[in-house]
Backbone as XML, in Angstrom:
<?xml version="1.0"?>
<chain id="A" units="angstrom">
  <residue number="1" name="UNK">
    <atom name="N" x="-29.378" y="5.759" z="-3.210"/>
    <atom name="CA" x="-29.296" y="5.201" z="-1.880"/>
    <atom name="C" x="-30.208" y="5.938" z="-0.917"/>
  </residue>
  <residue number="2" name="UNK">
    <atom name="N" x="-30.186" y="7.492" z="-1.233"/>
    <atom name="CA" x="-31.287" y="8.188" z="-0.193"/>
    <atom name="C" x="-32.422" y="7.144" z="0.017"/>
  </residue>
  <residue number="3" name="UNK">
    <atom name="N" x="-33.576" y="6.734" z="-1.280"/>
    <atom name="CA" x="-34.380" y="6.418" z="-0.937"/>
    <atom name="C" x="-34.574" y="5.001" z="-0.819"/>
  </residue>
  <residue number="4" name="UNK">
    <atom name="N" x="-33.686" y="4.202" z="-0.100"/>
    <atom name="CA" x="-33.633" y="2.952" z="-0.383"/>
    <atom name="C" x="-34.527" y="2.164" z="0.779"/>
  </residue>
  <residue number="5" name="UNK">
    <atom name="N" x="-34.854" y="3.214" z="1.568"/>
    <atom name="CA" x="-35.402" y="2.437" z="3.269"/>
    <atom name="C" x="-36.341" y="2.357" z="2.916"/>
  </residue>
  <residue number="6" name="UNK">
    <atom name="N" x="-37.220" y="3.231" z="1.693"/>
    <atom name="CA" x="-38.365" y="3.897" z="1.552"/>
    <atom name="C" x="-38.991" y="3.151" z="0.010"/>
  </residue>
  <residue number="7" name="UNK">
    <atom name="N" x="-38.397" y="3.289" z="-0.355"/>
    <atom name="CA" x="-38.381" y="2.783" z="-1.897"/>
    <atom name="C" x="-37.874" y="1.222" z="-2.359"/>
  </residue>
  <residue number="8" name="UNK">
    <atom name="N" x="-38.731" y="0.671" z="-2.539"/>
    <atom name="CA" x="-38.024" y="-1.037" z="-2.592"/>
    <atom name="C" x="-37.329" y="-0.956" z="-4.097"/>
  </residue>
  <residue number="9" name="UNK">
    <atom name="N" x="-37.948" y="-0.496" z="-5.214"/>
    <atom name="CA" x="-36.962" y="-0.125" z="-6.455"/>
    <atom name="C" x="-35.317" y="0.281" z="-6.321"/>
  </residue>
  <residue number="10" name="UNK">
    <atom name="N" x="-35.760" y="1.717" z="-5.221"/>
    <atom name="CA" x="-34.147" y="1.937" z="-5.211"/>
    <atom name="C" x="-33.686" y="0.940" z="-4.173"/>
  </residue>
  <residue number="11" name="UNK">
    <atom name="N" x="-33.962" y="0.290" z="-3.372"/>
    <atom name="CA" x="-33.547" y="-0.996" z="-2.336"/>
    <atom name="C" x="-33.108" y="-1.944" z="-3.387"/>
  </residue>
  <residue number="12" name="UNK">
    <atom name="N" x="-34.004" y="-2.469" z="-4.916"/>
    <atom name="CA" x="-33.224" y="-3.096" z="-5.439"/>
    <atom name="C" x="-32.168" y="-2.709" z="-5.983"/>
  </residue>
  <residue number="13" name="UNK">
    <atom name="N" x="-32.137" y="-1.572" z="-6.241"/>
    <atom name="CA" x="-30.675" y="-0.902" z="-7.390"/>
    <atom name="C" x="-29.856" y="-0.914" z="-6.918"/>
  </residue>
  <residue number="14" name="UNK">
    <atom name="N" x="-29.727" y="-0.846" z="-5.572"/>
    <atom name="CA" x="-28.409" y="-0.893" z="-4.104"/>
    <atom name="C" x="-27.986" y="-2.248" z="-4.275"/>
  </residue>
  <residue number="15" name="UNK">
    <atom name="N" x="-29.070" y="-3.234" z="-4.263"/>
    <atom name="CA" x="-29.005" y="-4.344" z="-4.288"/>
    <atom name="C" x="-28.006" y="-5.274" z="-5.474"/>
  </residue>
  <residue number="16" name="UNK">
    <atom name="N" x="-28.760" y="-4.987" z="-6.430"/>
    <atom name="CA" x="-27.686" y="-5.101" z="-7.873"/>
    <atom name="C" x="-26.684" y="-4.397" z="-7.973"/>
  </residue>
  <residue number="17" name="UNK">
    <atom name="N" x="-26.206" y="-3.381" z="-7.109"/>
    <atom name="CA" x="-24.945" y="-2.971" z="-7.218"/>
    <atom name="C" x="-24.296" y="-3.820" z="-6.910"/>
  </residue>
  <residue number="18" name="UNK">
    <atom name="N" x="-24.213" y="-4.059" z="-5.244"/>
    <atom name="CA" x="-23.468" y="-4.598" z="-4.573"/>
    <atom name="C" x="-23.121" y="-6.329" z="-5.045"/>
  </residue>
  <residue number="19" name="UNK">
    <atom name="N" x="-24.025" y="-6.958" z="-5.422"/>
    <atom name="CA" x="-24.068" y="-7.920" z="-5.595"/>
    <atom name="C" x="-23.311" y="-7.891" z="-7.136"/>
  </residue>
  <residue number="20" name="UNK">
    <atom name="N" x="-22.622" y="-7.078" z="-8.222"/>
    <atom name="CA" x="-22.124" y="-7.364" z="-9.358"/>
    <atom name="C" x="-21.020" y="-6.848" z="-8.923"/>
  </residue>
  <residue number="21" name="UNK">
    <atom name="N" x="-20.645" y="-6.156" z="-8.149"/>
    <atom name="CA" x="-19.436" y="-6.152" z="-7.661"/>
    <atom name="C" x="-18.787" y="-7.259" z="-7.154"/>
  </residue>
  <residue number="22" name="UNK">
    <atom name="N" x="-19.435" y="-7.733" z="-6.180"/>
    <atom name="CA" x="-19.329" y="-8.886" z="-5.548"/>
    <atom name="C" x="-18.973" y="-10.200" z="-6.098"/>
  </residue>
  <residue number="23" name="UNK">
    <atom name="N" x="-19.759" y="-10.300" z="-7.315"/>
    <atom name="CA" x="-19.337" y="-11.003" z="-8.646"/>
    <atom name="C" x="-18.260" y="-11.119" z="-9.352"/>
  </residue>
  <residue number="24" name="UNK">
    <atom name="N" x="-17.776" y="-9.527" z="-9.207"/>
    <atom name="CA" x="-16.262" y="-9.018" z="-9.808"/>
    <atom name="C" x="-14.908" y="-9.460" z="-8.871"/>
  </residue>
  <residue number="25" name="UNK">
    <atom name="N" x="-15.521" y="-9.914" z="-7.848"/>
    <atom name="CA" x="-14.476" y="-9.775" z="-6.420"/>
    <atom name="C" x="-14.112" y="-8.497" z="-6.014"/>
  </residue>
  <residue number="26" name="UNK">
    <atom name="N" x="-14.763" y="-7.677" z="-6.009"/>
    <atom name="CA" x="-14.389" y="-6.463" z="-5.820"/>
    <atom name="C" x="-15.386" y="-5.806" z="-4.242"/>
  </residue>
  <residue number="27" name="UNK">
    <atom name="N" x="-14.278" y="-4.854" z="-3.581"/>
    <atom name="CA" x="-15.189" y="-4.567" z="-2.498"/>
    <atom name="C" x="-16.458" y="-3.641" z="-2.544"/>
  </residue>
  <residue number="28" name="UNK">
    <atom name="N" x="-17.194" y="-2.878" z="-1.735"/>
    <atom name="CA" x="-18.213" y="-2.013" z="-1.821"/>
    <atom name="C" x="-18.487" y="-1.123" z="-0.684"/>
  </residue>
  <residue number="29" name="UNK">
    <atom name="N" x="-17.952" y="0.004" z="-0.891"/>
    <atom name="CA" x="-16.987" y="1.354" z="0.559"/>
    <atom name="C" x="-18.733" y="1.575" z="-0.601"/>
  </residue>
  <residue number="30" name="UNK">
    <atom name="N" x="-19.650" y="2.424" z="0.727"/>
    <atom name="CA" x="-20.662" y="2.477" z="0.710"/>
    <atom name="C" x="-20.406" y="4.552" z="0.640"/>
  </residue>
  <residue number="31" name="UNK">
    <atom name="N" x="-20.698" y="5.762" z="0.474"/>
    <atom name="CA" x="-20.016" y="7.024" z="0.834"/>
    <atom name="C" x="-21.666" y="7.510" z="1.021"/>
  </residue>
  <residue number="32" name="UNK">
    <atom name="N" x="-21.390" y="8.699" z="1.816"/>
    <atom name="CA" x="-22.798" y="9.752" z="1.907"/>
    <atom name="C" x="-23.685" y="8.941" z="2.978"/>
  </residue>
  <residue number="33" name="UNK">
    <atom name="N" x="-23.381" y="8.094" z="3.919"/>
    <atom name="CA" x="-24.002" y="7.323" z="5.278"/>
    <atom name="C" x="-24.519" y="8.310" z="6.064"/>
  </residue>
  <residue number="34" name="UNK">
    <atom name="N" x="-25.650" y="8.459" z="6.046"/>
    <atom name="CA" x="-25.848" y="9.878" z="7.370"/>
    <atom name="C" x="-26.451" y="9.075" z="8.343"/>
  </residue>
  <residue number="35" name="UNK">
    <atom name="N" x="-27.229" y="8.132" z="8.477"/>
    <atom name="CA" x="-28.132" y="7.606" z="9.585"/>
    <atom name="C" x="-27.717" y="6.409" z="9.446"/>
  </residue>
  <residue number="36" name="UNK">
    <atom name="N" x="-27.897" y="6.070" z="11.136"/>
    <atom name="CA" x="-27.981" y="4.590" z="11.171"/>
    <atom name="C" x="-28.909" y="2.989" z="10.813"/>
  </residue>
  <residue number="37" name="UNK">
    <atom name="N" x="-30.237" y="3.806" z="10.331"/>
    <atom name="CA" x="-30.884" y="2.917" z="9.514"/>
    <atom name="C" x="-30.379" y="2.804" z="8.253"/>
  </residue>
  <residue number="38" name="UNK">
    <atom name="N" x="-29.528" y="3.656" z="7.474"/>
    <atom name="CA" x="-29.009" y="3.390" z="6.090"/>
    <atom name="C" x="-27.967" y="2.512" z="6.547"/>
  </residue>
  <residue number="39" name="UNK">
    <atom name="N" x="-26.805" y="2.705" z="7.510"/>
    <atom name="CA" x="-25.993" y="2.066" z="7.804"/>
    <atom name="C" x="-25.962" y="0.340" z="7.741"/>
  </residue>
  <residue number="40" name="UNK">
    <atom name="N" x="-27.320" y="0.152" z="8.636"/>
    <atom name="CA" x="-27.991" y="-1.390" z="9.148"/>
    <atom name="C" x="-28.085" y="-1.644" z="7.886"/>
  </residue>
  <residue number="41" name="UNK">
    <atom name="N" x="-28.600" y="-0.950" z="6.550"/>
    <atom name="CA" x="-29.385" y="-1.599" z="5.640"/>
    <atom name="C" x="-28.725" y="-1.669" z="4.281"/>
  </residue>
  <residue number="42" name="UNK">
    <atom name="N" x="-27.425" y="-0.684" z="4.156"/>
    <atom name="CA" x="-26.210" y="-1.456" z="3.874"/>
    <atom name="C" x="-25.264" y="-2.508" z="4.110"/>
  </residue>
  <residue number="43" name="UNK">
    <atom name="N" x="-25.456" y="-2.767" z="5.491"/>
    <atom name="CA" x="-24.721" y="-3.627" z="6.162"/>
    <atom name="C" x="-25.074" y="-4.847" z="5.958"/>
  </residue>
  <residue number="44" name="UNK">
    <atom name="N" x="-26.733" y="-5.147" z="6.142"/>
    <atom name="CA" x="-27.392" y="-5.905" z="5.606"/>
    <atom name="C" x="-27.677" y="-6.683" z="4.184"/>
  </residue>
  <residue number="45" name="UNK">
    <atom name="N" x="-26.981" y="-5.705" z="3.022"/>
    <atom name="CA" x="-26.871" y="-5.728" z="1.873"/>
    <atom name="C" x="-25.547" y="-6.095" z="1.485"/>
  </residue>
  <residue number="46" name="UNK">
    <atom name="N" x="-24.833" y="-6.508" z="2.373"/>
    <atom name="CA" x="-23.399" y="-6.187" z="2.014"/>
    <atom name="C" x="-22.322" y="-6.007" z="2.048"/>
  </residue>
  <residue number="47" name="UNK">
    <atom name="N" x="-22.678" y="-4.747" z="1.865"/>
    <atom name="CA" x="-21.269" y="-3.628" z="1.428"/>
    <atom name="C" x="-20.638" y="-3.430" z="2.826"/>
  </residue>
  <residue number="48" name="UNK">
    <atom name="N" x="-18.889" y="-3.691" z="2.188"/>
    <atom name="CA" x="-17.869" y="-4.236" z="2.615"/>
    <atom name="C" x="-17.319" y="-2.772" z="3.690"/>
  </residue>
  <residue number="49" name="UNK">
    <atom name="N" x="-17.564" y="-1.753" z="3.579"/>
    <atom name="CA" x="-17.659" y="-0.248" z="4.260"/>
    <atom name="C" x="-18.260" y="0.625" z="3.924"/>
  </residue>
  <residue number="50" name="UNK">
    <atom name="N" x="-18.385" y="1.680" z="5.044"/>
    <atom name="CA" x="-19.297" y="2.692" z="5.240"/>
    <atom name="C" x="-18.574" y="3.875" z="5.453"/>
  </residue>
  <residue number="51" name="UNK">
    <atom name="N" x="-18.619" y="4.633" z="4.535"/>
    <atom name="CA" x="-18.194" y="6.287" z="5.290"/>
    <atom name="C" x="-19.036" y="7.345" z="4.993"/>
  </residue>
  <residue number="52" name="UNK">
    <atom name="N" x="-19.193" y="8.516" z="5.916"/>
    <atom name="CA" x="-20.121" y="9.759" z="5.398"/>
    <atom name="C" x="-20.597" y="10.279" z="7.057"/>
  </residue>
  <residue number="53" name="UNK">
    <atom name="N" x="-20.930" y="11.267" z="7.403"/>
    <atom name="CA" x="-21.330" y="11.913" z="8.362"/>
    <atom name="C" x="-21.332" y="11.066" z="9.585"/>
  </residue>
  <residue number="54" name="UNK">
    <atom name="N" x="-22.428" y="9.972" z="9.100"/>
    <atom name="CA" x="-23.266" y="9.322" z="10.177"/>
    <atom name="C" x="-22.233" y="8.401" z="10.752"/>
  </residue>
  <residue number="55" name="UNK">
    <atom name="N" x="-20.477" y="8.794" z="10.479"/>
    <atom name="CA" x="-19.793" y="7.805" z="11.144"/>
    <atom name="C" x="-18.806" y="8.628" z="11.409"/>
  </residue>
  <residue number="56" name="UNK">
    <atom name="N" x="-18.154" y="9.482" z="10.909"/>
    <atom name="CA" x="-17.483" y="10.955" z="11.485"/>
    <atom name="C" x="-17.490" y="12.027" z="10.214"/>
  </residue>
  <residue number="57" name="UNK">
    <atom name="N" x="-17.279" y="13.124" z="10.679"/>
    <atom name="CA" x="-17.610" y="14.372" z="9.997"/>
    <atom name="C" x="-15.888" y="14.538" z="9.672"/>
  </residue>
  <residue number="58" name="UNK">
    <atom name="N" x="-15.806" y="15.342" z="8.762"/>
    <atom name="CA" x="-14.173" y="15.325" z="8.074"/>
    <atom name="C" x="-13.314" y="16.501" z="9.187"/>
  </residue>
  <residue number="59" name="UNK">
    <atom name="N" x="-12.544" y="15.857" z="9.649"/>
    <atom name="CA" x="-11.540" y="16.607" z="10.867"/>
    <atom name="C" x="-10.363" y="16.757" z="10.239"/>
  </residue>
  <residue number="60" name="UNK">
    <atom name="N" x="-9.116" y="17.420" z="10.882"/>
    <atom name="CA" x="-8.303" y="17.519" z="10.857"/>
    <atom name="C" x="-7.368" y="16.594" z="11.102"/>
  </residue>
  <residue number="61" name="UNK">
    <atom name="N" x="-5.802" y="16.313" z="10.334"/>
    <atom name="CA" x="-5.508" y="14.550" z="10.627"/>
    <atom name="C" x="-4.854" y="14.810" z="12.409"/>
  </residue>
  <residue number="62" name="UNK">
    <atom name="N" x="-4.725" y="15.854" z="12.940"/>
    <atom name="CA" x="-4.339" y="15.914" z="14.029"/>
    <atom name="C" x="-5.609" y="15.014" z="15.391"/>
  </residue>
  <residue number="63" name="UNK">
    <atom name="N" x="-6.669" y="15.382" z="14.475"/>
    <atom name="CA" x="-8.014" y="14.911" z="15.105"/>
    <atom name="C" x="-8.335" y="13.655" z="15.246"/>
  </residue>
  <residue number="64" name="UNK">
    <atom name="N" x="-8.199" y="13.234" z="13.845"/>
    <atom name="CA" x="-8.404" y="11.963" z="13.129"/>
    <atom name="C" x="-7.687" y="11.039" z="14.661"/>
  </residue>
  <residue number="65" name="UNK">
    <atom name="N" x="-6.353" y="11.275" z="14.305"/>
    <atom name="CA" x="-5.594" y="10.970" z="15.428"/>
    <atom name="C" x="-6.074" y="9.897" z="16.682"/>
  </residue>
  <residue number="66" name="UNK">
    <atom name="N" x="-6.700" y="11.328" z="17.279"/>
    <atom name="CA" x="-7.289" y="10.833" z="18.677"/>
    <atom name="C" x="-8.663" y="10.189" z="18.517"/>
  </residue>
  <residue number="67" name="UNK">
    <atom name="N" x="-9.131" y="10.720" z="17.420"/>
    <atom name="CA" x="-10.838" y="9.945" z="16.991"/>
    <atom name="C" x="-10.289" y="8.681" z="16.899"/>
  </residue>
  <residue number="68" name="UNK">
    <atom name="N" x="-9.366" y="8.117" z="15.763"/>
    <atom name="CA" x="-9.049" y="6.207" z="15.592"/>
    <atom name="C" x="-8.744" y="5.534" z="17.103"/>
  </residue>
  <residue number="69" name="UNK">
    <atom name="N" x="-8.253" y="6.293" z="17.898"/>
    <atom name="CA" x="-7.788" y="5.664" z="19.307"/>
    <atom name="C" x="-9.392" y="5.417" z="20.362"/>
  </residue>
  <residue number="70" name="UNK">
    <atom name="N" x="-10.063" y="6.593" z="20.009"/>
    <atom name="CA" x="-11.367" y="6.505" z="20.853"/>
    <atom name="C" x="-11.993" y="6.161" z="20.279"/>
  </residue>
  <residue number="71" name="UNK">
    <atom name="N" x="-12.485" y="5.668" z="19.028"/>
    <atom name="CA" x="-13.750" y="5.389" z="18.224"/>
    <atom name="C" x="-14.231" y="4.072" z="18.837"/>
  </residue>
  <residue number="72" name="UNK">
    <atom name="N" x="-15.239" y="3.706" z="19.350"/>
    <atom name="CA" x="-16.461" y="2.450" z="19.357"/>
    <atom name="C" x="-17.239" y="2.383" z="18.266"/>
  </residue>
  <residue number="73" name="UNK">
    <atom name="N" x="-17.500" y="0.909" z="17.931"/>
    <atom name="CA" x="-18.253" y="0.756" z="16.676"/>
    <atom name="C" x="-19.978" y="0.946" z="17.439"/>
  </residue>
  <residue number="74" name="UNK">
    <atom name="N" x="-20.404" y="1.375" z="16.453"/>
    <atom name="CA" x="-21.950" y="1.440" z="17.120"/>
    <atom name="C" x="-22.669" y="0.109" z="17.405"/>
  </residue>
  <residue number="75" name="UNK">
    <atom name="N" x="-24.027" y="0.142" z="18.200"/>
    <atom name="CA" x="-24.173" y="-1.149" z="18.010"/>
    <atom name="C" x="-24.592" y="-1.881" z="17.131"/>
  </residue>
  <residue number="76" name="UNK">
    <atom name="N" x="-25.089" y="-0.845" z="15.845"/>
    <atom name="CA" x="-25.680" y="-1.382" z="15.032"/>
    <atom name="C" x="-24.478" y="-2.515" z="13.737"/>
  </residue>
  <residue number="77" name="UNK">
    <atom name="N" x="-23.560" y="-1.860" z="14.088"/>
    <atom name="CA" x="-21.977" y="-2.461" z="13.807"/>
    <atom name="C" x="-21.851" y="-4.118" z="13.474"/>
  </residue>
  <residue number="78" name="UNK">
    <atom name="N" x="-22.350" y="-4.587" z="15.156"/>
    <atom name="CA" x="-22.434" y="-6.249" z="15.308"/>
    <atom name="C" x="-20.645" y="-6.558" z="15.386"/>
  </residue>
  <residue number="79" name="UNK">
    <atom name="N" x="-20.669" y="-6.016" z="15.696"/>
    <atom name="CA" x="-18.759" y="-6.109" z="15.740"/>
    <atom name="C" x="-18.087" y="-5.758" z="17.142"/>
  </residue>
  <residue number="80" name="UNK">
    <atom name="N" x="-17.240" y="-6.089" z="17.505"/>
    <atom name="CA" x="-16.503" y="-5.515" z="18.646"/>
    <atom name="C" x="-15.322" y="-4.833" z="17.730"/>
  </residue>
  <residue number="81" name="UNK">
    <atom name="N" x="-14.726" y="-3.795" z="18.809"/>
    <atom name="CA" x="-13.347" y="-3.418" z="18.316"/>
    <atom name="C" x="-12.297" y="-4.211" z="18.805"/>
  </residue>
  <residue number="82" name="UNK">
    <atom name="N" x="-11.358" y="-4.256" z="17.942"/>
    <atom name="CA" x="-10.297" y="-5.553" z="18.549"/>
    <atom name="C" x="-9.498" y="-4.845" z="19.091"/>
  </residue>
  <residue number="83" name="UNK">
    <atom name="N" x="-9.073" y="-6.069" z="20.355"/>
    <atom name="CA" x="-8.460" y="-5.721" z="21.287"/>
    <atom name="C" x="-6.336" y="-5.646" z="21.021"/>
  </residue>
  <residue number="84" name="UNK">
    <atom name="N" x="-6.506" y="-4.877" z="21.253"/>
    <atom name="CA" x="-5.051" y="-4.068" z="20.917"/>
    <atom name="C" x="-3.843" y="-4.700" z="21.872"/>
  </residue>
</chain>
C-alpha cells in the first residue's frame, strides 16, 4: 500500500485486493493510513474503513472517550457526521 500513489503495479494489487473481497461479501478496514492522499485513494478504491495514524494515534480509552464525541470527518471523508 506504501507505494500505491506512486506505483500503478502496487495501485493494482490494492486494487485486486479489495475487489476479491468484495466478491466474497466481505468488508475491507484498510490499517497503517498515515496521509490523506492514501486515505482519498483508498476511499476511492473502496475499502469499506480506514485506521492508522493519519486518523488518530492510539490513546488511552479514557481519551478515546472524548476523541469519539469531538471527532470531524475530514474533508477528504465526503461524509458528514450524523447528527445525534
Amino acid at each position: 500500500m506504501r507505494d500505491m500513489l506512486d506505483d500503478e503495479r502496487n495501485r493494482a494489487l490494492v486494487r485486486g485486493i479489495v475487489s476479491l473481497a468484495h466478491a466474497f461479501n466481505r468488508k475491507v478496514v484498510t490499517e497503517g493510513v498515515e496521509t490523506p492522499s492514501h486515505a482519498e485513494a483508498l476511499r476511492d478504491l473502496g475499502c469499506d474503513g480506514l485506521q492508522g495514524y493519519g486518523i488518530a494515534r492510539p490513546m488511552p480509552l479514557s481519551d478515546l472517550i472524548a476523541w469519539i464525541g469531538a471527532w470531524q470527518p475530514p474533508a477528504w471523508v465526503g461524509v458528514q457526521r450524523p447528527v445525534r
